[in-house]
SETOR-343152 format. One record per residue: residue in one letter; x, y, z of N, C-alpha, C in turn. Coordinates in steps of 0.001 Angstrom, whole numbers, plus 500000, padded with zeros to 6 digits. Layout:
   residuo     n_px     n_py     n_pz    ca_px    ca_py    ca_pz     c_px     c_py     c_pz
         A        X        Y        Z        X        Y        Z        X        Y        Z
...
This chain:
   residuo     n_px     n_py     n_pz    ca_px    ca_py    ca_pz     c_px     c_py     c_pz
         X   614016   275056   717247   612954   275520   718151   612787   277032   717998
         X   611079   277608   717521   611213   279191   717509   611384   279868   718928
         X   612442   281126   718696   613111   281703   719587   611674   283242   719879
         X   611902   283348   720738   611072   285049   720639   612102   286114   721154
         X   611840   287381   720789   612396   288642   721153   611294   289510   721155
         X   612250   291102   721467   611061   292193   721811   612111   293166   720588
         X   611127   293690   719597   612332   294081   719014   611447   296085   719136
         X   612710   296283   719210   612397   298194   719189   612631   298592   717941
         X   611986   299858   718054   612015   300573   716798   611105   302413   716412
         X   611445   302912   715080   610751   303870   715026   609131   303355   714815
         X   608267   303881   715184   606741   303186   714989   606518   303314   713499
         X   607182   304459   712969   606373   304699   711350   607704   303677   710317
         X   607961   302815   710571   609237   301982   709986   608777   300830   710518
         X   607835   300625   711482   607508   299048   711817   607746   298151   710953
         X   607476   298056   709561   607342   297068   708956   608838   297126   708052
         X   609342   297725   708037   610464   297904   707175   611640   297401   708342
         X   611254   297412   709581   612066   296837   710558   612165   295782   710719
         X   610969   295437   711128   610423   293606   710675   611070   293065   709427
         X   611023   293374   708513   611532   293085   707049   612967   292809   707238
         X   613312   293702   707673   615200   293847   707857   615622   293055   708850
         X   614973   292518   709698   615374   291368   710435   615297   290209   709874
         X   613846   289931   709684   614074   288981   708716   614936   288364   707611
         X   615580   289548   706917   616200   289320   705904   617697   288879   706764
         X   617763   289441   707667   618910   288879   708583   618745   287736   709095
         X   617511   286875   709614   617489   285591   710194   616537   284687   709533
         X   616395   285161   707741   615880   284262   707334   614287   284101   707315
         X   614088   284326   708832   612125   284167   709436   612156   285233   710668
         X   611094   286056   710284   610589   287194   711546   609227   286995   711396
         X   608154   286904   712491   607033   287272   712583   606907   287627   714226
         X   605669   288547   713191   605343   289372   714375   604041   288805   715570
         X   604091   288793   716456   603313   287853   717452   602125   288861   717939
         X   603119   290118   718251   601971   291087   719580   602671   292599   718993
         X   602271   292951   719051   602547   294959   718746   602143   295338   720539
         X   603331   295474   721058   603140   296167   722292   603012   297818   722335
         X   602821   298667   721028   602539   299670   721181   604239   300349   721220
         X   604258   301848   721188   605666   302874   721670   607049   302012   720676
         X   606678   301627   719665   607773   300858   718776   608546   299852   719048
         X   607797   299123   719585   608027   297549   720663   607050   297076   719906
         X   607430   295296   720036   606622   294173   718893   607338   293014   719437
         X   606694   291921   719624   607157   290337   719702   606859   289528   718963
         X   608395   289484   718351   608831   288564   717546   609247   287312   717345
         X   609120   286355   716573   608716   285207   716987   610247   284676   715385
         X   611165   284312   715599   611913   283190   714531   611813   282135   714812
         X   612239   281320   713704   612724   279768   713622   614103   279508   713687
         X   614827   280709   714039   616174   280468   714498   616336   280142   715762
         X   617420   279650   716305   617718   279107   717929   618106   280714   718146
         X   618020   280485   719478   618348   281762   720491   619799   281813   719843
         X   620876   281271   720290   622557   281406   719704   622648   281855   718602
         X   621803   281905   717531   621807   281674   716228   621170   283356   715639
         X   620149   283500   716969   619419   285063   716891   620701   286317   717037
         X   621141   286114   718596   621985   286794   719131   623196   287266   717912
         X   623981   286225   717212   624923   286119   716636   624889   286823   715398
         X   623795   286052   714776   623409   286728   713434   622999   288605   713377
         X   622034   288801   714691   621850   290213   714666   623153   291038   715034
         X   623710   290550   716331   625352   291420   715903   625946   291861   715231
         X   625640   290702   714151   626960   290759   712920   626211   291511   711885
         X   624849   291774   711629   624050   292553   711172   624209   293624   710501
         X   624179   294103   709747   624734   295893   709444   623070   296659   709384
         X   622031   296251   710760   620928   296642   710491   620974   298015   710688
         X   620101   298703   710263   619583   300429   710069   618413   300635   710552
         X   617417   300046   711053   615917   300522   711711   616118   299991   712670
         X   616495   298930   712941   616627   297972   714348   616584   298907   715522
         X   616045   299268   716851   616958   300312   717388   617777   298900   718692
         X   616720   297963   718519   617521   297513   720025   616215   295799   719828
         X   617804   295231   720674   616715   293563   720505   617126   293119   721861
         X   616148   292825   722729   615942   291936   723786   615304   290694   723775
         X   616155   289370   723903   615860   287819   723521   614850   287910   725144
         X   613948   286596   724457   613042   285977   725730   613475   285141   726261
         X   614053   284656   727326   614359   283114   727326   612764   282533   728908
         X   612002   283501   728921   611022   282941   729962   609944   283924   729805
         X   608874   283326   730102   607301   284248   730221   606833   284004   731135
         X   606320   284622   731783   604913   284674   732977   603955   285514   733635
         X   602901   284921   734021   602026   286047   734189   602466   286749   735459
         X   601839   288132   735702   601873   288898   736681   600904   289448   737011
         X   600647   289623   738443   599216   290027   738433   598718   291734   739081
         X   600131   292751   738907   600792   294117   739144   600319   294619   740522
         X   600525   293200   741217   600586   293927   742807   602145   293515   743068
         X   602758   294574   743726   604242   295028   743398   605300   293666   744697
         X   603796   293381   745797   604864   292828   746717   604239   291429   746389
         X   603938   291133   745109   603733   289261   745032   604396   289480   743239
         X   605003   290216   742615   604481   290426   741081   606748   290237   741007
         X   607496   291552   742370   608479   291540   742103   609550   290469   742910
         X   608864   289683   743548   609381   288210   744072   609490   287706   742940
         X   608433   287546   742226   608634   286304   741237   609214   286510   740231
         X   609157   287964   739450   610319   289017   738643   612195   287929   738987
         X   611999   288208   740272   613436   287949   740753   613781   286315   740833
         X   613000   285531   740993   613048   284171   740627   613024   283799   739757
         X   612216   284394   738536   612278   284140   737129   613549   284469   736800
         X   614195   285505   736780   615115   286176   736153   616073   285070   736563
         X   616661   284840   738065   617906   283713   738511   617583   282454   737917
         X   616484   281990   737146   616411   281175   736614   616825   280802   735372
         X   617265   282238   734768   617594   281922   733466   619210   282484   733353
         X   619721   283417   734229   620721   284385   734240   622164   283790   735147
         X   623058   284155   734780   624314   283735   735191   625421   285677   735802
         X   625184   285809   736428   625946   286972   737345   626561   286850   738437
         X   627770   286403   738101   628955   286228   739545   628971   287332   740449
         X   630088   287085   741403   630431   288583   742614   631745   288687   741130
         X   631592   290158   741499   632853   290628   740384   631843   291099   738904
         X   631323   290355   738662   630601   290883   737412   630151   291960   737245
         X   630295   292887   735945   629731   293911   735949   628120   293408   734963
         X   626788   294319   735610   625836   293564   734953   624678   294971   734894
         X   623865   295112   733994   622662   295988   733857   621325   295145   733727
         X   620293   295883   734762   619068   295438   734648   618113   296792   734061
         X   617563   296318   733005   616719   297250   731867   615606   296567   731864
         X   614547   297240   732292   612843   297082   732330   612576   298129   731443
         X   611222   297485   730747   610328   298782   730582   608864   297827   730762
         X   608180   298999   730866   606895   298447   731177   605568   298784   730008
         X   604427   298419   729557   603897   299372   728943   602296   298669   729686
         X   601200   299164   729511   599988   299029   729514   599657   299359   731315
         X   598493   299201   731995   598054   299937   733223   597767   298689   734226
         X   597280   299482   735697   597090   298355   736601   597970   297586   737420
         X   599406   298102   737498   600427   297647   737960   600600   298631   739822
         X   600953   298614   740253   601258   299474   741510   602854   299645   742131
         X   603458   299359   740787   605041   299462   740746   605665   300021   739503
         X   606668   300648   739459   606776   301015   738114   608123   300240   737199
         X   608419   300824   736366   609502   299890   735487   610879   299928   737029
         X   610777   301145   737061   612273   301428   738042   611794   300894   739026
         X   611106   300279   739964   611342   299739   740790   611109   298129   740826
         X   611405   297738   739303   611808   296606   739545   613398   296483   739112
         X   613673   297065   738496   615303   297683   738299   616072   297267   739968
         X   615775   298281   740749   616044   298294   741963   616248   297049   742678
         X   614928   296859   742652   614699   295231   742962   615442   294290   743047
         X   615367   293815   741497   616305   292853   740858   617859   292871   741240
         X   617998   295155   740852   619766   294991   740889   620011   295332   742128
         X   619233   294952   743195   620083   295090   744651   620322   293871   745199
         X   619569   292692   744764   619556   291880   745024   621059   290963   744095
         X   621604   291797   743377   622753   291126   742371   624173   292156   743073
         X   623441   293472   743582   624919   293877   743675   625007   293711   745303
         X   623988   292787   746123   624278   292194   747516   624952   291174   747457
         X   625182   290663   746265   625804   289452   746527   627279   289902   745681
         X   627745   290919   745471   628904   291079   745154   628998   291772   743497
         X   627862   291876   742716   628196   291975   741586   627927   293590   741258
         X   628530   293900   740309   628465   295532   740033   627817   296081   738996
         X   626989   297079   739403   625811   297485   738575   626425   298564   738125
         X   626406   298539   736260   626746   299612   735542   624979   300320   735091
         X   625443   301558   735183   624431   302531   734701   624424   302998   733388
         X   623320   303242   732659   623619   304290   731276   623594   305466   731574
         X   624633   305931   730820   625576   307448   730862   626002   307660   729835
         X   626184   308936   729787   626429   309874   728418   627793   309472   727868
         X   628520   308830   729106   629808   308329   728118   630241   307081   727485
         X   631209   307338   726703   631173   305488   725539   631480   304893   726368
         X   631053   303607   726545   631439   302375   727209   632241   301294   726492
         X   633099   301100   728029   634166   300506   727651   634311   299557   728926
         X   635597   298460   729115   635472   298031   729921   635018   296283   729647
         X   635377   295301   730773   634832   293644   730581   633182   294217   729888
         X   632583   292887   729532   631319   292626   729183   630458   292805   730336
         X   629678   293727   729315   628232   293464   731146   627358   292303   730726
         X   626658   292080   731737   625743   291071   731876   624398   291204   731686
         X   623325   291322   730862   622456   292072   730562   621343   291606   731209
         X   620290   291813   732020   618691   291165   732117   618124   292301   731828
         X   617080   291451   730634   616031   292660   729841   614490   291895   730876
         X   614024   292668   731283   612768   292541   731629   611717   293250   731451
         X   610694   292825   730566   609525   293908   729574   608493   293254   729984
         X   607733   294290   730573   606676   293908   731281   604760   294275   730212
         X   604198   293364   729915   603266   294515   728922   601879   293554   729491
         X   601317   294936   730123   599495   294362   730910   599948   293473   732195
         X   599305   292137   731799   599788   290633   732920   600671   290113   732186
         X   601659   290070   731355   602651   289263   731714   603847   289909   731251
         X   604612   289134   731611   606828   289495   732015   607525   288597   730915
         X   608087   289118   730178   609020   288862   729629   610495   288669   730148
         X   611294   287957   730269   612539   288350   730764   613701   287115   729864
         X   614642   288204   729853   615855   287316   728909   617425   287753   729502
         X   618167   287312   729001   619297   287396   729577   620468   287089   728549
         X   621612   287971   728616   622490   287782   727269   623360   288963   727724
         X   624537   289324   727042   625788   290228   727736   625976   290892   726417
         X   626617   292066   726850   626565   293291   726265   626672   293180   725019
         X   627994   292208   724370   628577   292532   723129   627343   291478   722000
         X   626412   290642   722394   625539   290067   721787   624381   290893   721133
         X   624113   292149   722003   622791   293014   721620   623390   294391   720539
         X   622362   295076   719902   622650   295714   718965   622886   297338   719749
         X   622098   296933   721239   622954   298371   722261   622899   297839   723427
         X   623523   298197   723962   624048   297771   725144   622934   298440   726778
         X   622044   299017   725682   621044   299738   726818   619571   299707   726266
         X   618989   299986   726931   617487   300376   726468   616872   301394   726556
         X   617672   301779   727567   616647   303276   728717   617494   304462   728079
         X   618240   304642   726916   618617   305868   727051   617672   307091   726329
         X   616365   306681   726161   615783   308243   725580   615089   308502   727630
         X   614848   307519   728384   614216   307602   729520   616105   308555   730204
         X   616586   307616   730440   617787   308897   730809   618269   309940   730904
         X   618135   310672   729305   618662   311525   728597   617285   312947   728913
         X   616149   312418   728913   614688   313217   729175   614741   314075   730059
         X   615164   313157   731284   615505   314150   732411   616195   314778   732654
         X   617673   314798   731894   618495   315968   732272   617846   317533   731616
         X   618534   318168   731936   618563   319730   731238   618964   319797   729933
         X   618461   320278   729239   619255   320901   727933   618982   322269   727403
         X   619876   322142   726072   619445   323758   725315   618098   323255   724083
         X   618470   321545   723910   617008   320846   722960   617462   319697   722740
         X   616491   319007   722559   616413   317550   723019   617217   317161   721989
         X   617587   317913   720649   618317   316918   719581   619791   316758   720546
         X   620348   317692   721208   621782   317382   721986   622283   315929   722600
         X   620883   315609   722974   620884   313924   722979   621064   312706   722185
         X   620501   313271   721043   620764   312247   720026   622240   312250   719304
         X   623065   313274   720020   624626   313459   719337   625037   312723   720337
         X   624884   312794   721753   625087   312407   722956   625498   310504   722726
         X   624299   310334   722335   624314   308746   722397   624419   308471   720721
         X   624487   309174   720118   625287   308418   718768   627513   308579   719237
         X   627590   309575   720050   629003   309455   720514   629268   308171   721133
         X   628336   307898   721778   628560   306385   723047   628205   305318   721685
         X   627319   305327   721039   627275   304323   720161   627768   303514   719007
         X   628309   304789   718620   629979   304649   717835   630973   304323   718763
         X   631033   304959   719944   632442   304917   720971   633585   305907   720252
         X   632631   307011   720144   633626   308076   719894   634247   309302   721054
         X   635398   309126   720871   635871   309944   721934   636921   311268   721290
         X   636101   312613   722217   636897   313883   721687   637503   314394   723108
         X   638236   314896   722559   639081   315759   723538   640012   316823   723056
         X   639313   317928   722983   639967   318895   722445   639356   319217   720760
         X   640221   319739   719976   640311   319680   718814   639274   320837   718259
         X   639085   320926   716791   637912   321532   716060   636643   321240   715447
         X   635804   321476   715603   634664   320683   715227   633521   321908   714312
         X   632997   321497   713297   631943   321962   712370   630890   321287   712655
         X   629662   322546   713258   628395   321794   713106   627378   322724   712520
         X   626687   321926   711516   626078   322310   710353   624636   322314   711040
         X   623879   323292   710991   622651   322906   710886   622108   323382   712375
         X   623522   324153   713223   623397   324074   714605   622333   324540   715604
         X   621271   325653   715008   620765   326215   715962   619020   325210   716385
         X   619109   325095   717448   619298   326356   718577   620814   325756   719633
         X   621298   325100   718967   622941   324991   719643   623107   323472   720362
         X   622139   322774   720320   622641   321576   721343   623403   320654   720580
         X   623568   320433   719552   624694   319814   718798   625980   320549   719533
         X   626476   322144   719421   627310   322549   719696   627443   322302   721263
         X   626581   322573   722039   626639   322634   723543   627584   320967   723787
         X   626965   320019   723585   627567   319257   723560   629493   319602   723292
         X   629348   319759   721978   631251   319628   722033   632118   320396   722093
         X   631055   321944   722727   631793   323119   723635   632398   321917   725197
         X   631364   320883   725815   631662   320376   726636   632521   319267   726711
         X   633012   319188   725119   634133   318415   724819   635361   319160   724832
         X   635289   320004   725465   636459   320583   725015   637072   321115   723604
         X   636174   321364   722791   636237   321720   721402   635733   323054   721102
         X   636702   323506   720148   636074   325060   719496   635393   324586   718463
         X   634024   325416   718427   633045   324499   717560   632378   325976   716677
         X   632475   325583   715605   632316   326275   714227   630754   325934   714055
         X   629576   327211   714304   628204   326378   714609   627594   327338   713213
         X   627012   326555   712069   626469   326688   710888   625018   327370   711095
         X   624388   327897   711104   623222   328286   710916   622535   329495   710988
         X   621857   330603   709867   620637   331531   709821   619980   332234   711021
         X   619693   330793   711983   618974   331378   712967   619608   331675   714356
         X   619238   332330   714989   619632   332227   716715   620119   331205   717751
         X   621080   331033   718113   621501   330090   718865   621140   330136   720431
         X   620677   329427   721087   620537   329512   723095   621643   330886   723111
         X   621221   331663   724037   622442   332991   724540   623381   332238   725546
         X   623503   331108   725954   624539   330397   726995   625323   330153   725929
         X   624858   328842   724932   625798   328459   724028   626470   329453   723349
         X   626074   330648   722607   626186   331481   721978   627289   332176   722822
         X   627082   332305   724215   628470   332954   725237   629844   332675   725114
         X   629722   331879   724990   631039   330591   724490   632350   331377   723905
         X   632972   331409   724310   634213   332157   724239   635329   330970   723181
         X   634607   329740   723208   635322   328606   722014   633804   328726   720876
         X   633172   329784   720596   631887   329039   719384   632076   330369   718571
         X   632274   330040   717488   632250   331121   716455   631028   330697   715498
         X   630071   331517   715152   628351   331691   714716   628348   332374   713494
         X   628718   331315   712666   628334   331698   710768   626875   331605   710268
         X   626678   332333   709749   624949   332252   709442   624566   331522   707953
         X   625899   331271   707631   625481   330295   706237   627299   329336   706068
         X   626831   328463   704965   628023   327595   704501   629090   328472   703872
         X   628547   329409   703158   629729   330583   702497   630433   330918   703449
         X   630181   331480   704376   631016   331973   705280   632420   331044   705882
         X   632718   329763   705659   633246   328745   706206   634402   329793   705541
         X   636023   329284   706281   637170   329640   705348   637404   328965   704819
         X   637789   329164   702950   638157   327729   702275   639223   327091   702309
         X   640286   327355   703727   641314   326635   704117   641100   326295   705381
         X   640031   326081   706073   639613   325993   707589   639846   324088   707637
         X   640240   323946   708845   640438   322062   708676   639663   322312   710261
         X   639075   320970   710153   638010   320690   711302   638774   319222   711564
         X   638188   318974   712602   638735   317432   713382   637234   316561   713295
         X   636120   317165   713260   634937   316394   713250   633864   317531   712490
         X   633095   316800   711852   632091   317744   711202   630401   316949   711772
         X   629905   317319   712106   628317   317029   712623   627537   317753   711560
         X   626184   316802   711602   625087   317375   710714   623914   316783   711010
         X   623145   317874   711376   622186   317412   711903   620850   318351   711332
         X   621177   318626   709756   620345   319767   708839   618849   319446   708799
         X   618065   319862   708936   616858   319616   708844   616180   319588   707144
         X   616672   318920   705916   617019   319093   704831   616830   317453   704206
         X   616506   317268   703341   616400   315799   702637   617774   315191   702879
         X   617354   314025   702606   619270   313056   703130   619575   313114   701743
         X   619336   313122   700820   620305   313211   699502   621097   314715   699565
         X   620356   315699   699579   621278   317402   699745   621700   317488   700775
         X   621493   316669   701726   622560   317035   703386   623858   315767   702818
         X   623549   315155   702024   624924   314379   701886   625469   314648   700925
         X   624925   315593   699742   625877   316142   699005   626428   317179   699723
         X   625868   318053   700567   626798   319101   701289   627772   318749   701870
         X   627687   317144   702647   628385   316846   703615   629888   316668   702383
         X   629095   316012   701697   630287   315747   700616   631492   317250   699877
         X   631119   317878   699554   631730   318826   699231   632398   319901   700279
         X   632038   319490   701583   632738   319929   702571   633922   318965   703217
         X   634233   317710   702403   635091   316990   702944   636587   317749   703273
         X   636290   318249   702067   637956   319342   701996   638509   319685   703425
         X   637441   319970   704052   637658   320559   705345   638488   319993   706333
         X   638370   318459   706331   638539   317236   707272   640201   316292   706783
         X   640686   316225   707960   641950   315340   707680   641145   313983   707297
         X   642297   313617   706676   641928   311664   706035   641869   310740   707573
         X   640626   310570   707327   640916   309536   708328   639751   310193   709330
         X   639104   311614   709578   638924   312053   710328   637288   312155   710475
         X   636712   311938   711704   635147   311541   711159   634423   312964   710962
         X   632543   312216   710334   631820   312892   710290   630930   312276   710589
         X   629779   312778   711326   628556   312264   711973   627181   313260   711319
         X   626418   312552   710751   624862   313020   710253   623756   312334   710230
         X   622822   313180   710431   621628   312768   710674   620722   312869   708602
         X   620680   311918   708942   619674   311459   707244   618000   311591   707790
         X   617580   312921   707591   615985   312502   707543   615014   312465   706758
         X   614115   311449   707018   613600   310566   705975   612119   311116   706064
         X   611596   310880   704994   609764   311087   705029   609089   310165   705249
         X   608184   310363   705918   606955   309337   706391   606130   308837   705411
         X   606019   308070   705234   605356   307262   704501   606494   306964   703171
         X   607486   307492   703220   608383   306754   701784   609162   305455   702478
         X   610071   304827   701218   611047   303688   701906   612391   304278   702508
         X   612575   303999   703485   613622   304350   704547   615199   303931   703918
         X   614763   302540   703327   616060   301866   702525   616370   302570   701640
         X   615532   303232   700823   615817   303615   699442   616221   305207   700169
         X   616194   305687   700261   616439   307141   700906   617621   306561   701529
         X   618486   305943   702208   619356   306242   703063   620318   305461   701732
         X   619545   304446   701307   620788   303604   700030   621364   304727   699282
         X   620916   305641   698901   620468   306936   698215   621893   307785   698380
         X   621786   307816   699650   622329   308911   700602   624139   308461   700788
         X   623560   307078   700493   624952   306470   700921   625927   306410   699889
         X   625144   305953   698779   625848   306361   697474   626690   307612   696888
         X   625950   308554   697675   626611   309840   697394   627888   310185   698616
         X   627759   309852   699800   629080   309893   700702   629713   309567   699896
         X   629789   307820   699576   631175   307462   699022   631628   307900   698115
         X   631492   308737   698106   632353   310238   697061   633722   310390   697653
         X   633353   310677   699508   634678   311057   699888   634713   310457   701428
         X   633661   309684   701569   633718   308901   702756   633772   307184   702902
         X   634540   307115   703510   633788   305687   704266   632753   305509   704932
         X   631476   304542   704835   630638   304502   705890   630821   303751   706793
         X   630982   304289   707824   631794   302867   709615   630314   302506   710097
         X   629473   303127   709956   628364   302918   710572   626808   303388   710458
         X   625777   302719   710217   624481   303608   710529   623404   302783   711879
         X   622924   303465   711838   621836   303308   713344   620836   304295   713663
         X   619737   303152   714013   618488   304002   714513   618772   304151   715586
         X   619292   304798   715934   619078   306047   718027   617663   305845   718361
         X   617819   305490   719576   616527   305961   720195   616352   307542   720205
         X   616586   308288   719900   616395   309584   719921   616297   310049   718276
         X   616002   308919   717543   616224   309311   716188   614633   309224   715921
         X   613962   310067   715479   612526   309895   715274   612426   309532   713659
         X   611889   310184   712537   611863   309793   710825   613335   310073   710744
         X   614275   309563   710516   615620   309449   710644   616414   308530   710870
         X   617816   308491   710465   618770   307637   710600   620220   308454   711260
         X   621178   307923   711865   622493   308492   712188   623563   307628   711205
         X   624918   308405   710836   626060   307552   710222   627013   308265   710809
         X   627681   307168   710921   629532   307761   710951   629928   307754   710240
         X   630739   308478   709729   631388   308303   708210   632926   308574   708763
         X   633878   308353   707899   635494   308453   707953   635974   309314   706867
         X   636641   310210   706495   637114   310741   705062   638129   310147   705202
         X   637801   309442   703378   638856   308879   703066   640157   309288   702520
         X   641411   308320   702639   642796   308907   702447   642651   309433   701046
């Protein structure tokens, strides 16, 4: 029986996203283009069969998949539209007292008189009245039992809603570029280090860190707030807060590095083709204990193939890395993120 999903993504990779699922479940088509890098997708795989297979996935454009298991119309008057939100949803969903569980809406198109967050509310007061516990997205890695997921995507008149637990989806959230927007920063890229840390489940505390490519500093701001003395690479001017930093020492080029300096993590986030940001990354391995990561941003050109540029890219790490991981971030615009490991 064909299954549907809502699958996310960068908009200028649509089709190379589509493609890469497919090639993961065999059959993808596309049903509806909801616009903002959202699309409904339609397989001939069973729901069990969706979930499982995309997990195990080693996808790279994907940013995030929410299964359908119900549709219906809505007609966006808020006190007849989020009753039935909440009946639909217990119809398909399983959330004990004790459970930890997240409710993720988004909404897109006009005419509604409620917004995504207040059906959030809605839904999760009505789950954590009856005993169950609502986890939030936050800047830190998650850990902890399985949450319980309800995706509810709302687009014009009708509701999507599905239901499935944490370790089945390719993130465990949806809302984190809506999250991350509103706080403060020194620049919005600080976010995309932010939630590639939670998305790997990388955890620092302390130590030395190299970041390439740093200014105007929110790479560094970040892992000054890790507790890290952070070695920040770049020509230009850094924020004067970050720059205060009594742990940030401000090299204006790669020469300057010491050629016996050892780092605990190296970041890169160069604004530079992904083949020469990964040969740099490469010849700076020296720097790094075995075993010890590196995180970069690969950015890609619009209108080329995304595969072939990052296949590219990858070829040249394994010079002196392992690759543990790549992923489209929601905060990743023509771009990709990797973790890499230097190897023993």
């Amino acid at each position: 029986m064909p299954t549907k999903f809502i699958l996310y993504f960068t908009p200028d990779f649509e089709a190379y996203a589509i493609k890469e699922v497919e090639g993961a479940l065999g059959s993808a088509r596309k049903l509806a283009d909801f616009g903002g890098g959202t699309a409904l997708i339609e397989t001939d795989r069973e729901r069990k069969d969706l979930l499982f297979l995309l997990s195990k996935a080693r996808l790279i454009l994907a940013k995030h998949i929410s299964p359908i298991d119900v549709e219906f119309g809505v007609c966006g008057q808020g006190d007849k539209d989020l009753i039935s939100i909440l009946d639909h949803v217990l119809s398909v969903s399983y959330v004990l007292k004790g459970d930890r569980f997240s409710i993720q809406c988004r909404r897109r198109g006009t005419g509604s008189d409620y917004t995504s967050k207040d059906v959030e509310v809605f839904v999760g007061s009505w789950f954590e009245g009856n005993g169950s516990i609502p986890v939030f997205s936050s800047t830190g890695v998650v850990s902890g039992p399985e949450i319980k997921v309800v995706g509810i995507y709302l687009f014009n008149n009708v509701c999507y809603v599905g239901f499935s637990e944490s370790g089945e989806l390719i993130n465990e959230h949806n809302d984190e570029y809506r999250l991350y927007a509103k706080a403060g920063k020194v620049s919005r890229s600080q976010f995309k280090l932010i939630e590639a840390l939670r998305k790997f489940k990388i955890t620092m505390h302390g130590g030395r860190a190299l970041d390439l490519g740093a200014a105007p500093g929110g790479w560094s701001n970040v892992l000054l707030g890790l507790g890290m003395e952070v070695t920040a690479v770049d020509p230009a001017a850094l924020d004067p807060v970050v720059a205060a930093s009594p742990n940030l020492v401000h090299l204006a080029s790669i020469s300057e590095i010491p050629p016996d300096g050892k780092f605990d993590l190296i970041v890169d986030d160069m604004n530079i083709d992904a083949e020469s940001s990964a040969m740099m990354l490469v010849g700076l391995s020296r720097l790094l204990g075995n075993g010890s990561n590196a995180i970069i941003t690969l950015k890609l050109k619009k209108g080329s193939n995304p595969f072939k540029a990052v296949n590219s890219a990858i070829h040249i790490l394994w010079q002196s890395y392992d690759v543990v991981s790549v992923a489209s971030l929601f905060h990743n615009r023509l771009e990709v993120t990797l973790l890499l490991a230097k190897k023993g």
